[in-house]
N, CA, C and O atoms as a MOPAC input file, in Angstrom:
PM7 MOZYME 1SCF
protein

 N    -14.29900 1    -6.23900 1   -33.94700 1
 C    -14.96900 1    -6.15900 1   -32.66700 1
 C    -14.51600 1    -4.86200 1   -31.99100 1
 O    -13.38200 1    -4.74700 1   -31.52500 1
 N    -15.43400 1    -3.88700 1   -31.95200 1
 C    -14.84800 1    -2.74200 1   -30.90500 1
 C    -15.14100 1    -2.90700 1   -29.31900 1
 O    -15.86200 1    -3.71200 1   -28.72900 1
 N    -14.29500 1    -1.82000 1   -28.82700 1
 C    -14.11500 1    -1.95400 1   -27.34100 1
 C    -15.60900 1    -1.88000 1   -26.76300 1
 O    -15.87600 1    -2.54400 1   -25.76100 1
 N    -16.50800 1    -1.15000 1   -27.32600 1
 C    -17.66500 1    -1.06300 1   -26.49700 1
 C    -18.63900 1    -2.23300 1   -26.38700 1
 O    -19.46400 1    -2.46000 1   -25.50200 1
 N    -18.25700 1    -3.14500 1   -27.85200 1
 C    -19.03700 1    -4.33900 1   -27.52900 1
 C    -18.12500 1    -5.60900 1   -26.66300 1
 O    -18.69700 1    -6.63000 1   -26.28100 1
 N    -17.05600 1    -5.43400 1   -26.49400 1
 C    -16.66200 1    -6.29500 1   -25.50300 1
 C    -16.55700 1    -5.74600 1   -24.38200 1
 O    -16.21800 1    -6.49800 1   -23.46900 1
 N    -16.81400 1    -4.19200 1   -24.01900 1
 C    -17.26100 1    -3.77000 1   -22.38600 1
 C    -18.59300 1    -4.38800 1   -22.14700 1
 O    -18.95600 1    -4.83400 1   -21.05800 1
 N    -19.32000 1    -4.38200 1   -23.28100 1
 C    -20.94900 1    -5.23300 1   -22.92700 1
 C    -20.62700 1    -6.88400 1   -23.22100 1
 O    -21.44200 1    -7.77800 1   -22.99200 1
 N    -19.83600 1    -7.00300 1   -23.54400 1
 C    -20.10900 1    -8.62500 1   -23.56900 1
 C    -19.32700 1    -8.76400 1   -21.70400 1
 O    -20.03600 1    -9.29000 1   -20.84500 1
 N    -18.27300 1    -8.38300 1   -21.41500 1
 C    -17.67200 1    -8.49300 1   -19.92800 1
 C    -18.78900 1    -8.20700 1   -19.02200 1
 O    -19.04500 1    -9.06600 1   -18.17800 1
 N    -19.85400 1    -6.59400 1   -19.08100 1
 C    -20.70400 1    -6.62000 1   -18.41400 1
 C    -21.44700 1    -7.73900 1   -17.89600 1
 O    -21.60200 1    -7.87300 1   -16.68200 1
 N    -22.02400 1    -8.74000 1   -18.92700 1
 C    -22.76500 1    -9.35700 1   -19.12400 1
 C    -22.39300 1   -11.29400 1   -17.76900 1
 O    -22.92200 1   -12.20000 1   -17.12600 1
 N    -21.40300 1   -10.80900 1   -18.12200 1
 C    -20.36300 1   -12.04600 1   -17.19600 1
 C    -21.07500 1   -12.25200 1   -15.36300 1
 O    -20.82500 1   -11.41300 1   -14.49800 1
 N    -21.73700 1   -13.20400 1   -15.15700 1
 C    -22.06100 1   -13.32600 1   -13.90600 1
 C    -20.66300 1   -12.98400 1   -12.81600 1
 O    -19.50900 1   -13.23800 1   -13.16000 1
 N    -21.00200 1   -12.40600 1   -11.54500 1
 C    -19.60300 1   -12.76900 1   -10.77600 1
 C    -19.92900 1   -13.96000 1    -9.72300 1
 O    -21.00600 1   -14.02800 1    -9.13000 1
 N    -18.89500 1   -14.86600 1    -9.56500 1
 C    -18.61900 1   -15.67600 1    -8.67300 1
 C    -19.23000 1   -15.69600 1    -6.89600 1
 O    -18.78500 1   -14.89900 1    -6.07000 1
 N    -19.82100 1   -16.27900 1    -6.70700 1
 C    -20.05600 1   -16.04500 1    -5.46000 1
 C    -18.87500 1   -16.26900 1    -4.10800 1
 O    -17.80000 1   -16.86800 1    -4.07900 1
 N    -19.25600 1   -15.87800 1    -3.57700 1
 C    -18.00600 1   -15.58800 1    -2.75500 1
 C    -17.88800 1   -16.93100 1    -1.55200 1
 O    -18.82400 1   -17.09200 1    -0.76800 1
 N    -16.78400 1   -17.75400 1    -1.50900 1
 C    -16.53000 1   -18.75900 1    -0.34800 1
 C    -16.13300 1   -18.75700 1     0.36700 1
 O    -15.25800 1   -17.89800 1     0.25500 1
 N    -16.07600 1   -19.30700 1     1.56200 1
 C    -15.81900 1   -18.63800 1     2.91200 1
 C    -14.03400 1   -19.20800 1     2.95700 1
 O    -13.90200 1   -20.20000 1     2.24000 1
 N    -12.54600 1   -18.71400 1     3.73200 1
 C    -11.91800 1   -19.42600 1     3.61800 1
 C    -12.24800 1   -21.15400 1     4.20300 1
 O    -13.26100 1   -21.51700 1     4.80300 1
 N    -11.18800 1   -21.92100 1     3.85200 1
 C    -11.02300 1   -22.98200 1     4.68700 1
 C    -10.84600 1   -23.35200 1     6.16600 1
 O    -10.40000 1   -22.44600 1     6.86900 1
 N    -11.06200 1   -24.28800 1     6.64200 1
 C    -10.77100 1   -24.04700 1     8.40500 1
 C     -9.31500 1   -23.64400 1     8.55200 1
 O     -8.59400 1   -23.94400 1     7.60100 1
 N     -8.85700 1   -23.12700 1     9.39800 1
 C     -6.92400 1   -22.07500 1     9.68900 1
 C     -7.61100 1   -20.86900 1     8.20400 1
 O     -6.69300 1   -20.81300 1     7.38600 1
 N     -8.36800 1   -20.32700 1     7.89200 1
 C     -8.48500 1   -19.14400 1     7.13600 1
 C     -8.36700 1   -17.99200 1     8.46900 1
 O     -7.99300 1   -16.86300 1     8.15100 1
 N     -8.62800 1   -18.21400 1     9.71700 1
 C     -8.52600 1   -16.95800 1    10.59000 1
 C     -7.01200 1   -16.73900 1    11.18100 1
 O     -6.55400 1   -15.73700 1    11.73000 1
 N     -6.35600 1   -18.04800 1    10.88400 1
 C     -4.56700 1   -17.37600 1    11.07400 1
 C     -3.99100 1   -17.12100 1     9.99100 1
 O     -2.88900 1   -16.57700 1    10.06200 1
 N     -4.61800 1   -17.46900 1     8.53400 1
 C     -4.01200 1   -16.42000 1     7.68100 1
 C     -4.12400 1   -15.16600 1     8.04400 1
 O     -3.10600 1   -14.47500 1     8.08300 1
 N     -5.76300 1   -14.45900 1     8.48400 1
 C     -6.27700 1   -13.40400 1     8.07200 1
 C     -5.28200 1   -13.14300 1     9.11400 1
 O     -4.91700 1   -11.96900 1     9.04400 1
 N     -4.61900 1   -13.88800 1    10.19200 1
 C     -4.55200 1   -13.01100 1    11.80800 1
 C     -2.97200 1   -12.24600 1    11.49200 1
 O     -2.56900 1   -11.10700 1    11.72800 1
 N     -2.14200 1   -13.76500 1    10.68000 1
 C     -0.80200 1   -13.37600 1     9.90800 1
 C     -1.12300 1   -11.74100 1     8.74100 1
 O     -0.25800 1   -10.88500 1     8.55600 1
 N     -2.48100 1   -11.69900 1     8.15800 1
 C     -2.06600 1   -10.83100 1     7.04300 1
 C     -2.29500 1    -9.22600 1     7.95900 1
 O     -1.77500 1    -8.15200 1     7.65500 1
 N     -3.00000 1    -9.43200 1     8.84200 1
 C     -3.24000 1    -8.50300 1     9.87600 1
 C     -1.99300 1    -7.77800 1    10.35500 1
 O     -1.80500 1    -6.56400 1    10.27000 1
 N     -1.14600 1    -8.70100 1    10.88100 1
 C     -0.25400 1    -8.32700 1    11.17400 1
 C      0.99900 1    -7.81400 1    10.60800 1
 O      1.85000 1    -7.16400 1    11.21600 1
 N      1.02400 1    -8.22800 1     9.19600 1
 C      1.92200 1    -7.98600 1     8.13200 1
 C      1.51000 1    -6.24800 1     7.88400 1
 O      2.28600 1    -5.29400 1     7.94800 1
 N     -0.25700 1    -6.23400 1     7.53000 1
 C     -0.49700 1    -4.79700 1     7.21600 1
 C     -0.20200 1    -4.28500 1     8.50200 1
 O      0.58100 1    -3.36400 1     8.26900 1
 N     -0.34400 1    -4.33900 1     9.49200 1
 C     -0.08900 1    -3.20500 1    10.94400 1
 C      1.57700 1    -3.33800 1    10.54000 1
 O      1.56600 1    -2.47500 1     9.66300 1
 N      2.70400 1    -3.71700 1    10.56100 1
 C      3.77500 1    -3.87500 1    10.03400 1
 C      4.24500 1    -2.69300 1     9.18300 1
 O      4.77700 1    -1.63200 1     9.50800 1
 N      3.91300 1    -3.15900 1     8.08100 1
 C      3.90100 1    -2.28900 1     7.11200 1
 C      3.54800 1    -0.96900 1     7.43600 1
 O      4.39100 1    -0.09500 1     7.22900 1
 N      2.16300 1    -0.58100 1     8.03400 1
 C      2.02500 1     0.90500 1     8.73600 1
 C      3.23600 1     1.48700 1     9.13100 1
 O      3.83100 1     2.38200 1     8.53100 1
 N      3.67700 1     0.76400 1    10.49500 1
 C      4.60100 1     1.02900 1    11.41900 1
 C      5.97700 1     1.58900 1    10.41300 1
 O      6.67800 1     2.57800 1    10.62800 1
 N      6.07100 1     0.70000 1     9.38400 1
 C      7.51500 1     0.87400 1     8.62100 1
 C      7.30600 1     2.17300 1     8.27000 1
 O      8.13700 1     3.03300 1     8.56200 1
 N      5.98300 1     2.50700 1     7.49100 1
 C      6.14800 1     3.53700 1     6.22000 1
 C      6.22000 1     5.01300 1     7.74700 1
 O      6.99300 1     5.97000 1     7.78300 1
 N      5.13400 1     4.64700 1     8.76900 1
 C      5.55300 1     5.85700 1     9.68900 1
 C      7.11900 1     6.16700 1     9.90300 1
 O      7.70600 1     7.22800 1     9.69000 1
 N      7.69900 1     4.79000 1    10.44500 1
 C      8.87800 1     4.96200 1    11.07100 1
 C     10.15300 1     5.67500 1     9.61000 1
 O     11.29000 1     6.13100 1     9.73700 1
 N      9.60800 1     5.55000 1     8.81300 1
 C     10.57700 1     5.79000 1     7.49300 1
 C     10.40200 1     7.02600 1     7.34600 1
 O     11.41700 1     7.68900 1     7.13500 1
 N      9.11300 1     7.71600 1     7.40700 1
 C      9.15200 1     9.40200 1     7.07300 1
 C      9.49100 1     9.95300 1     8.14600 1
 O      9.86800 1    11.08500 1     7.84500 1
 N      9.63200 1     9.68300 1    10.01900 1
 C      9.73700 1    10.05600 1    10.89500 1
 C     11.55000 1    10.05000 1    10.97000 1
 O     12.11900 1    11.02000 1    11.47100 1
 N     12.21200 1     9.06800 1    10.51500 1
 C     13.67100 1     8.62200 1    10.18700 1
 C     14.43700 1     9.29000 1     9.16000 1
 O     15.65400 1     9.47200 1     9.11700 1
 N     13.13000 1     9.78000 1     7.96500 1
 C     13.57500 1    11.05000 1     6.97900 1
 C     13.80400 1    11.80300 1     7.17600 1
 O     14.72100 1    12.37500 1     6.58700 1
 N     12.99200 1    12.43600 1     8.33900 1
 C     12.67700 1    13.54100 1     9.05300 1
 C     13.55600 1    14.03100 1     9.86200 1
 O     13.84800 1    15.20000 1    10.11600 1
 N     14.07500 1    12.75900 1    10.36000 1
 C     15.82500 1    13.43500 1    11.26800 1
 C     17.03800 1    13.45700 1    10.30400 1
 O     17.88200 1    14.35100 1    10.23900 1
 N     16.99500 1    12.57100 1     9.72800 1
 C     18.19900 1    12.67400 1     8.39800 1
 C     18.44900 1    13.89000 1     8.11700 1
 O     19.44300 1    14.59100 1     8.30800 1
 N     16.89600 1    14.18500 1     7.38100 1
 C     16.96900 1    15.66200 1     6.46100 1
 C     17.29500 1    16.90100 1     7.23600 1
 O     17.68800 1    17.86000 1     6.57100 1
 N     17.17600 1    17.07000 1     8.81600 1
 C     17.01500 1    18.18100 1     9.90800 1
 C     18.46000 1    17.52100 1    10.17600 1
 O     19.27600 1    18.39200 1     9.87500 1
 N     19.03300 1    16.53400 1    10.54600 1
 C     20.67100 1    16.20500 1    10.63600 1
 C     21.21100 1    16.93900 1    10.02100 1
 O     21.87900 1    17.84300 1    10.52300 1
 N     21.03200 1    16.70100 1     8.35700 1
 C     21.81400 1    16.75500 1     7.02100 1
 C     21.88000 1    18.67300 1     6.92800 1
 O     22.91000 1    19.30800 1     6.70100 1
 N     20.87200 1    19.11400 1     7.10500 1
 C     20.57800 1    20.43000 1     7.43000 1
 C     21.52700 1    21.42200 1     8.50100 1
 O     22.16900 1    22.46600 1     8.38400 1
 N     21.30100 1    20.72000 1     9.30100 1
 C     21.75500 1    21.35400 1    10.82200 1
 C     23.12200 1    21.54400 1    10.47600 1
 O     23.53500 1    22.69500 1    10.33700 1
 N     24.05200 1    20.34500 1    10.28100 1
 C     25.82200 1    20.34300 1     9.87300 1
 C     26.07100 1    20.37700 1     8.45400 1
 O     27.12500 1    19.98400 1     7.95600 1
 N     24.86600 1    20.96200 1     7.64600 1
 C     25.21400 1    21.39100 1     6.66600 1
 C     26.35800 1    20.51300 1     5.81200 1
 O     27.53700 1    20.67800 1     5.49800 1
 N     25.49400 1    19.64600 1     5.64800 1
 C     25.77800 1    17.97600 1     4.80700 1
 C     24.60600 1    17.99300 1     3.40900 1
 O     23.69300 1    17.21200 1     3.67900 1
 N     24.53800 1    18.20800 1     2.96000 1
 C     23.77000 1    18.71300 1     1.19400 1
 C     22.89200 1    17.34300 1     1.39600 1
 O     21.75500 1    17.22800 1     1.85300 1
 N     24.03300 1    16.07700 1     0.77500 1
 C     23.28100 1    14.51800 1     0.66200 1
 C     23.33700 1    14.36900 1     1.45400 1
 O     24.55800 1    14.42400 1     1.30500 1
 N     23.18600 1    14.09300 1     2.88500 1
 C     22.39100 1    13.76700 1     4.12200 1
 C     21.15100 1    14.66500 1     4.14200 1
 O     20.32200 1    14.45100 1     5.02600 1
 N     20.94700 1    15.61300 1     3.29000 1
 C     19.73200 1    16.22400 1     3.73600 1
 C     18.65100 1    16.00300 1     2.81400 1
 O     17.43700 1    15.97200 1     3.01700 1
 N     19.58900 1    15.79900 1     1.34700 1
 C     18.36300 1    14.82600 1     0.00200 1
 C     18.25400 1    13.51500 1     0.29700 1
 O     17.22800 1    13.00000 1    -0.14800 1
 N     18.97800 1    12.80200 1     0.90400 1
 C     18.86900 1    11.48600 1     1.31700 1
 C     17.47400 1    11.24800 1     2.26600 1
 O     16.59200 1    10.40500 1     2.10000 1
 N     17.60900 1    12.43900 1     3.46900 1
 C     16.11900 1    12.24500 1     4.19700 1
 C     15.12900 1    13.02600 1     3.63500 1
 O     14.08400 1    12.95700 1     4.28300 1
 N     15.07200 1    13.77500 1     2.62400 1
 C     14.26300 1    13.96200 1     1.74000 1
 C     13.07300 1    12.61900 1     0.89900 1
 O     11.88900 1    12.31200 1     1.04000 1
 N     14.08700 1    12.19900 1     0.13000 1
 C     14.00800 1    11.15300 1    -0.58600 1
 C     13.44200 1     9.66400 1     0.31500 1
 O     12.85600 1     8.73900 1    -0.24900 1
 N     13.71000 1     9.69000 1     1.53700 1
 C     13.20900 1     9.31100 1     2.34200 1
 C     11.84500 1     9.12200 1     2.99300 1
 O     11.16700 1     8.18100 1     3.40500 1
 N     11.74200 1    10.57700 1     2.89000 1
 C     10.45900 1    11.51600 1     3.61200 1
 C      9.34000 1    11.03700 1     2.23700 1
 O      8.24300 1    10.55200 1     2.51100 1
 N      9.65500 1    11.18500 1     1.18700 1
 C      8.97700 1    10.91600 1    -0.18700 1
 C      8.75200 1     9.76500 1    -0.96800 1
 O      8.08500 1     9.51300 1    -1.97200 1
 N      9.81900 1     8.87400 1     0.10000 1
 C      9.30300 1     7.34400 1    -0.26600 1
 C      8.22200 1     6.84600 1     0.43500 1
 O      7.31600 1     6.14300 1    -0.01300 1
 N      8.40900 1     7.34900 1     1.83100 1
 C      7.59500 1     7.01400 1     3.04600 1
 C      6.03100 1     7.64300 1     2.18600 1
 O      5.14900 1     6.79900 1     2.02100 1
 N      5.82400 1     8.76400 1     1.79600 1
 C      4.85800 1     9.45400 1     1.62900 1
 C      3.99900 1     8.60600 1     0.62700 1
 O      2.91100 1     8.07000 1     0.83700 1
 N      4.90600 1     8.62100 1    -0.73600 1
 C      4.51700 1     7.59500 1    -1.70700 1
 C      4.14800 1     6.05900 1    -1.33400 1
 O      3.29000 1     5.47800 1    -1.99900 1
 N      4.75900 1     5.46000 1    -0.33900 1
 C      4.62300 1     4.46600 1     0.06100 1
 C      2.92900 1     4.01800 1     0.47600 1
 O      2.25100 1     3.08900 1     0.03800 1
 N      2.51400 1     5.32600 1     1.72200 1
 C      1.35400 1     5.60500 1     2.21900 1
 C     -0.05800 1     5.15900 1     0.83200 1
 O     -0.81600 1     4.21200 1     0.62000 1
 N      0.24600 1     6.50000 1     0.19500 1
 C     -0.25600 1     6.14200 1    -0.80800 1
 C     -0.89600 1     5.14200 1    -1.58100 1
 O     -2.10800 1     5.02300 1    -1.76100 1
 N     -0.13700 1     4.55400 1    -1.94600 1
 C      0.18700 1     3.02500 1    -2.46100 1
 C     -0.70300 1     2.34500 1    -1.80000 1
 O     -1.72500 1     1.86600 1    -2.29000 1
 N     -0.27800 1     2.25300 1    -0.40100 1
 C     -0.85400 1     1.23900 1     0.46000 1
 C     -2.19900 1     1.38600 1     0.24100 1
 O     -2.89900 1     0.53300 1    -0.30400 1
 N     -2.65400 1     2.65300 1     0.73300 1
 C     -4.23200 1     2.95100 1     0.78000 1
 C     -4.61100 1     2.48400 1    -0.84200 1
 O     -5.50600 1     1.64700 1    -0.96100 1
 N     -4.24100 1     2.77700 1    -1.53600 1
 C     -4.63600 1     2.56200 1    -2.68300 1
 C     -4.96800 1     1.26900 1    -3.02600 1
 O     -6.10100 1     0.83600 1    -3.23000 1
 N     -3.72600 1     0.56600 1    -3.08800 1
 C     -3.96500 1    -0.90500 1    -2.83200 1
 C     -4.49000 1    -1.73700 1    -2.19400 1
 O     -4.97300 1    -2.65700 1    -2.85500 1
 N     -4.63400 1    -1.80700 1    -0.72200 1
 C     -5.92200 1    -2.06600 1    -0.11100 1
 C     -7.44200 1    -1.37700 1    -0.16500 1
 O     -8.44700 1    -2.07700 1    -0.04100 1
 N     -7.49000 1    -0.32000 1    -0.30900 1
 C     -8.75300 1    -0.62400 1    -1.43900 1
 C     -9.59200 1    -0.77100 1    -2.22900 1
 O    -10.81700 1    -0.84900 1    -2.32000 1
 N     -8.02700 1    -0.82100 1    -3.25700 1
 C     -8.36500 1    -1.66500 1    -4.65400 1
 C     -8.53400 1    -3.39900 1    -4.39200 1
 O     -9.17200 1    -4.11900 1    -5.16000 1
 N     -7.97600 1    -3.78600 1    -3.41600 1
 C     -7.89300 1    -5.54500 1    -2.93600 1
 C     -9.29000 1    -5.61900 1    -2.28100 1
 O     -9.91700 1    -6.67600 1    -2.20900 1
 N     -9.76700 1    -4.37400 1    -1.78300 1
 C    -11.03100 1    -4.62700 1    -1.14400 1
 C    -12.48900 1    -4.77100 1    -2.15700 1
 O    -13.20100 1    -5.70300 1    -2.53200 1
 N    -12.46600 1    -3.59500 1    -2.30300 1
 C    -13.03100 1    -3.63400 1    -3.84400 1
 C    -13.47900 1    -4.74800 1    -4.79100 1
 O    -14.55900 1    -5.16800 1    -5.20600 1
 N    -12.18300 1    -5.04700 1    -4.95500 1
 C    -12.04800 1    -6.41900 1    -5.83000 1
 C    -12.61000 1    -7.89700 1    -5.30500 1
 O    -13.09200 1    -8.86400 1    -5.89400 1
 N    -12.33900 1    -7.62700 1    -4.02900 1
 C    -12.75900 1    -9.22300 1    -3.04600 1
 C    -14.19200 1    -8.73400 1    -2.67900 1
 O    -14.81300 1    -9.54100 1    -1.98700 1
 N    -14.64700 1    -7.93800 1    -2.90000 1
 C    -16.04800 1    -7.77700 1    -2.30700 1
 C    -16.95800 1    -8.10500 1    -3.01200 1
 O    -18.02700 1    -8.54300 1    -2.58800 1
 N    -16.54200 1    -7.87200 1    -4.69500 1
 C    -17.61800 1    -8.05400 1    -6.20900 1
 C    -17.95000 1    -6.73800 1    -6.32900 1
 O    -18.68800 1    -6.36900 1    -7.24300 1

């Protein structure tokens, strides 16, 4: 069996229609709401927190205090990333 006839046999696959949540589905959504605004706040507050580290680490001429808010600055960045990515790839996916 090659890959192209099981990309056409998957094609072929109806998708699911979509159900509405259950009744309390709007304090999940209100909880997941708030988790993603959360999460924003972190990944800002983490490259903004890199950002003084690395200008600290700099200033008194401290080497690892200044790769530390580096590494910081580049988690935060990567983090961003991610996120967008992942929400919407989750969107994507929940939409059909």
């Amino acid at each position: 069996m090659s890959a192209h006839s099981v990309i056409d046999w998957l094609v072929q696959i109806p998708n699911p229609t979509p159900v509405p949540p259950p009744v309390g589905g709007d304090k999940i959504l209100g909880l997941l709401n708030n988790v993603k605004w959360g999460a924003g706040v972190a990944l800002i507050a983490g490259f903004f927190i890199g950002l003084i580290v690395w200008a600290g680490g700099r200033w008194v001429d401290h080497h690892r205090a200044g790769k530390v808010g580096v590494v910081m600055m580049l988690c935060a960045v990567a983090g961003a990333i991610l996120y967008g990515i992942g929400w919407s790839l989750i969107n994507s996916f929940a939409g059909g």
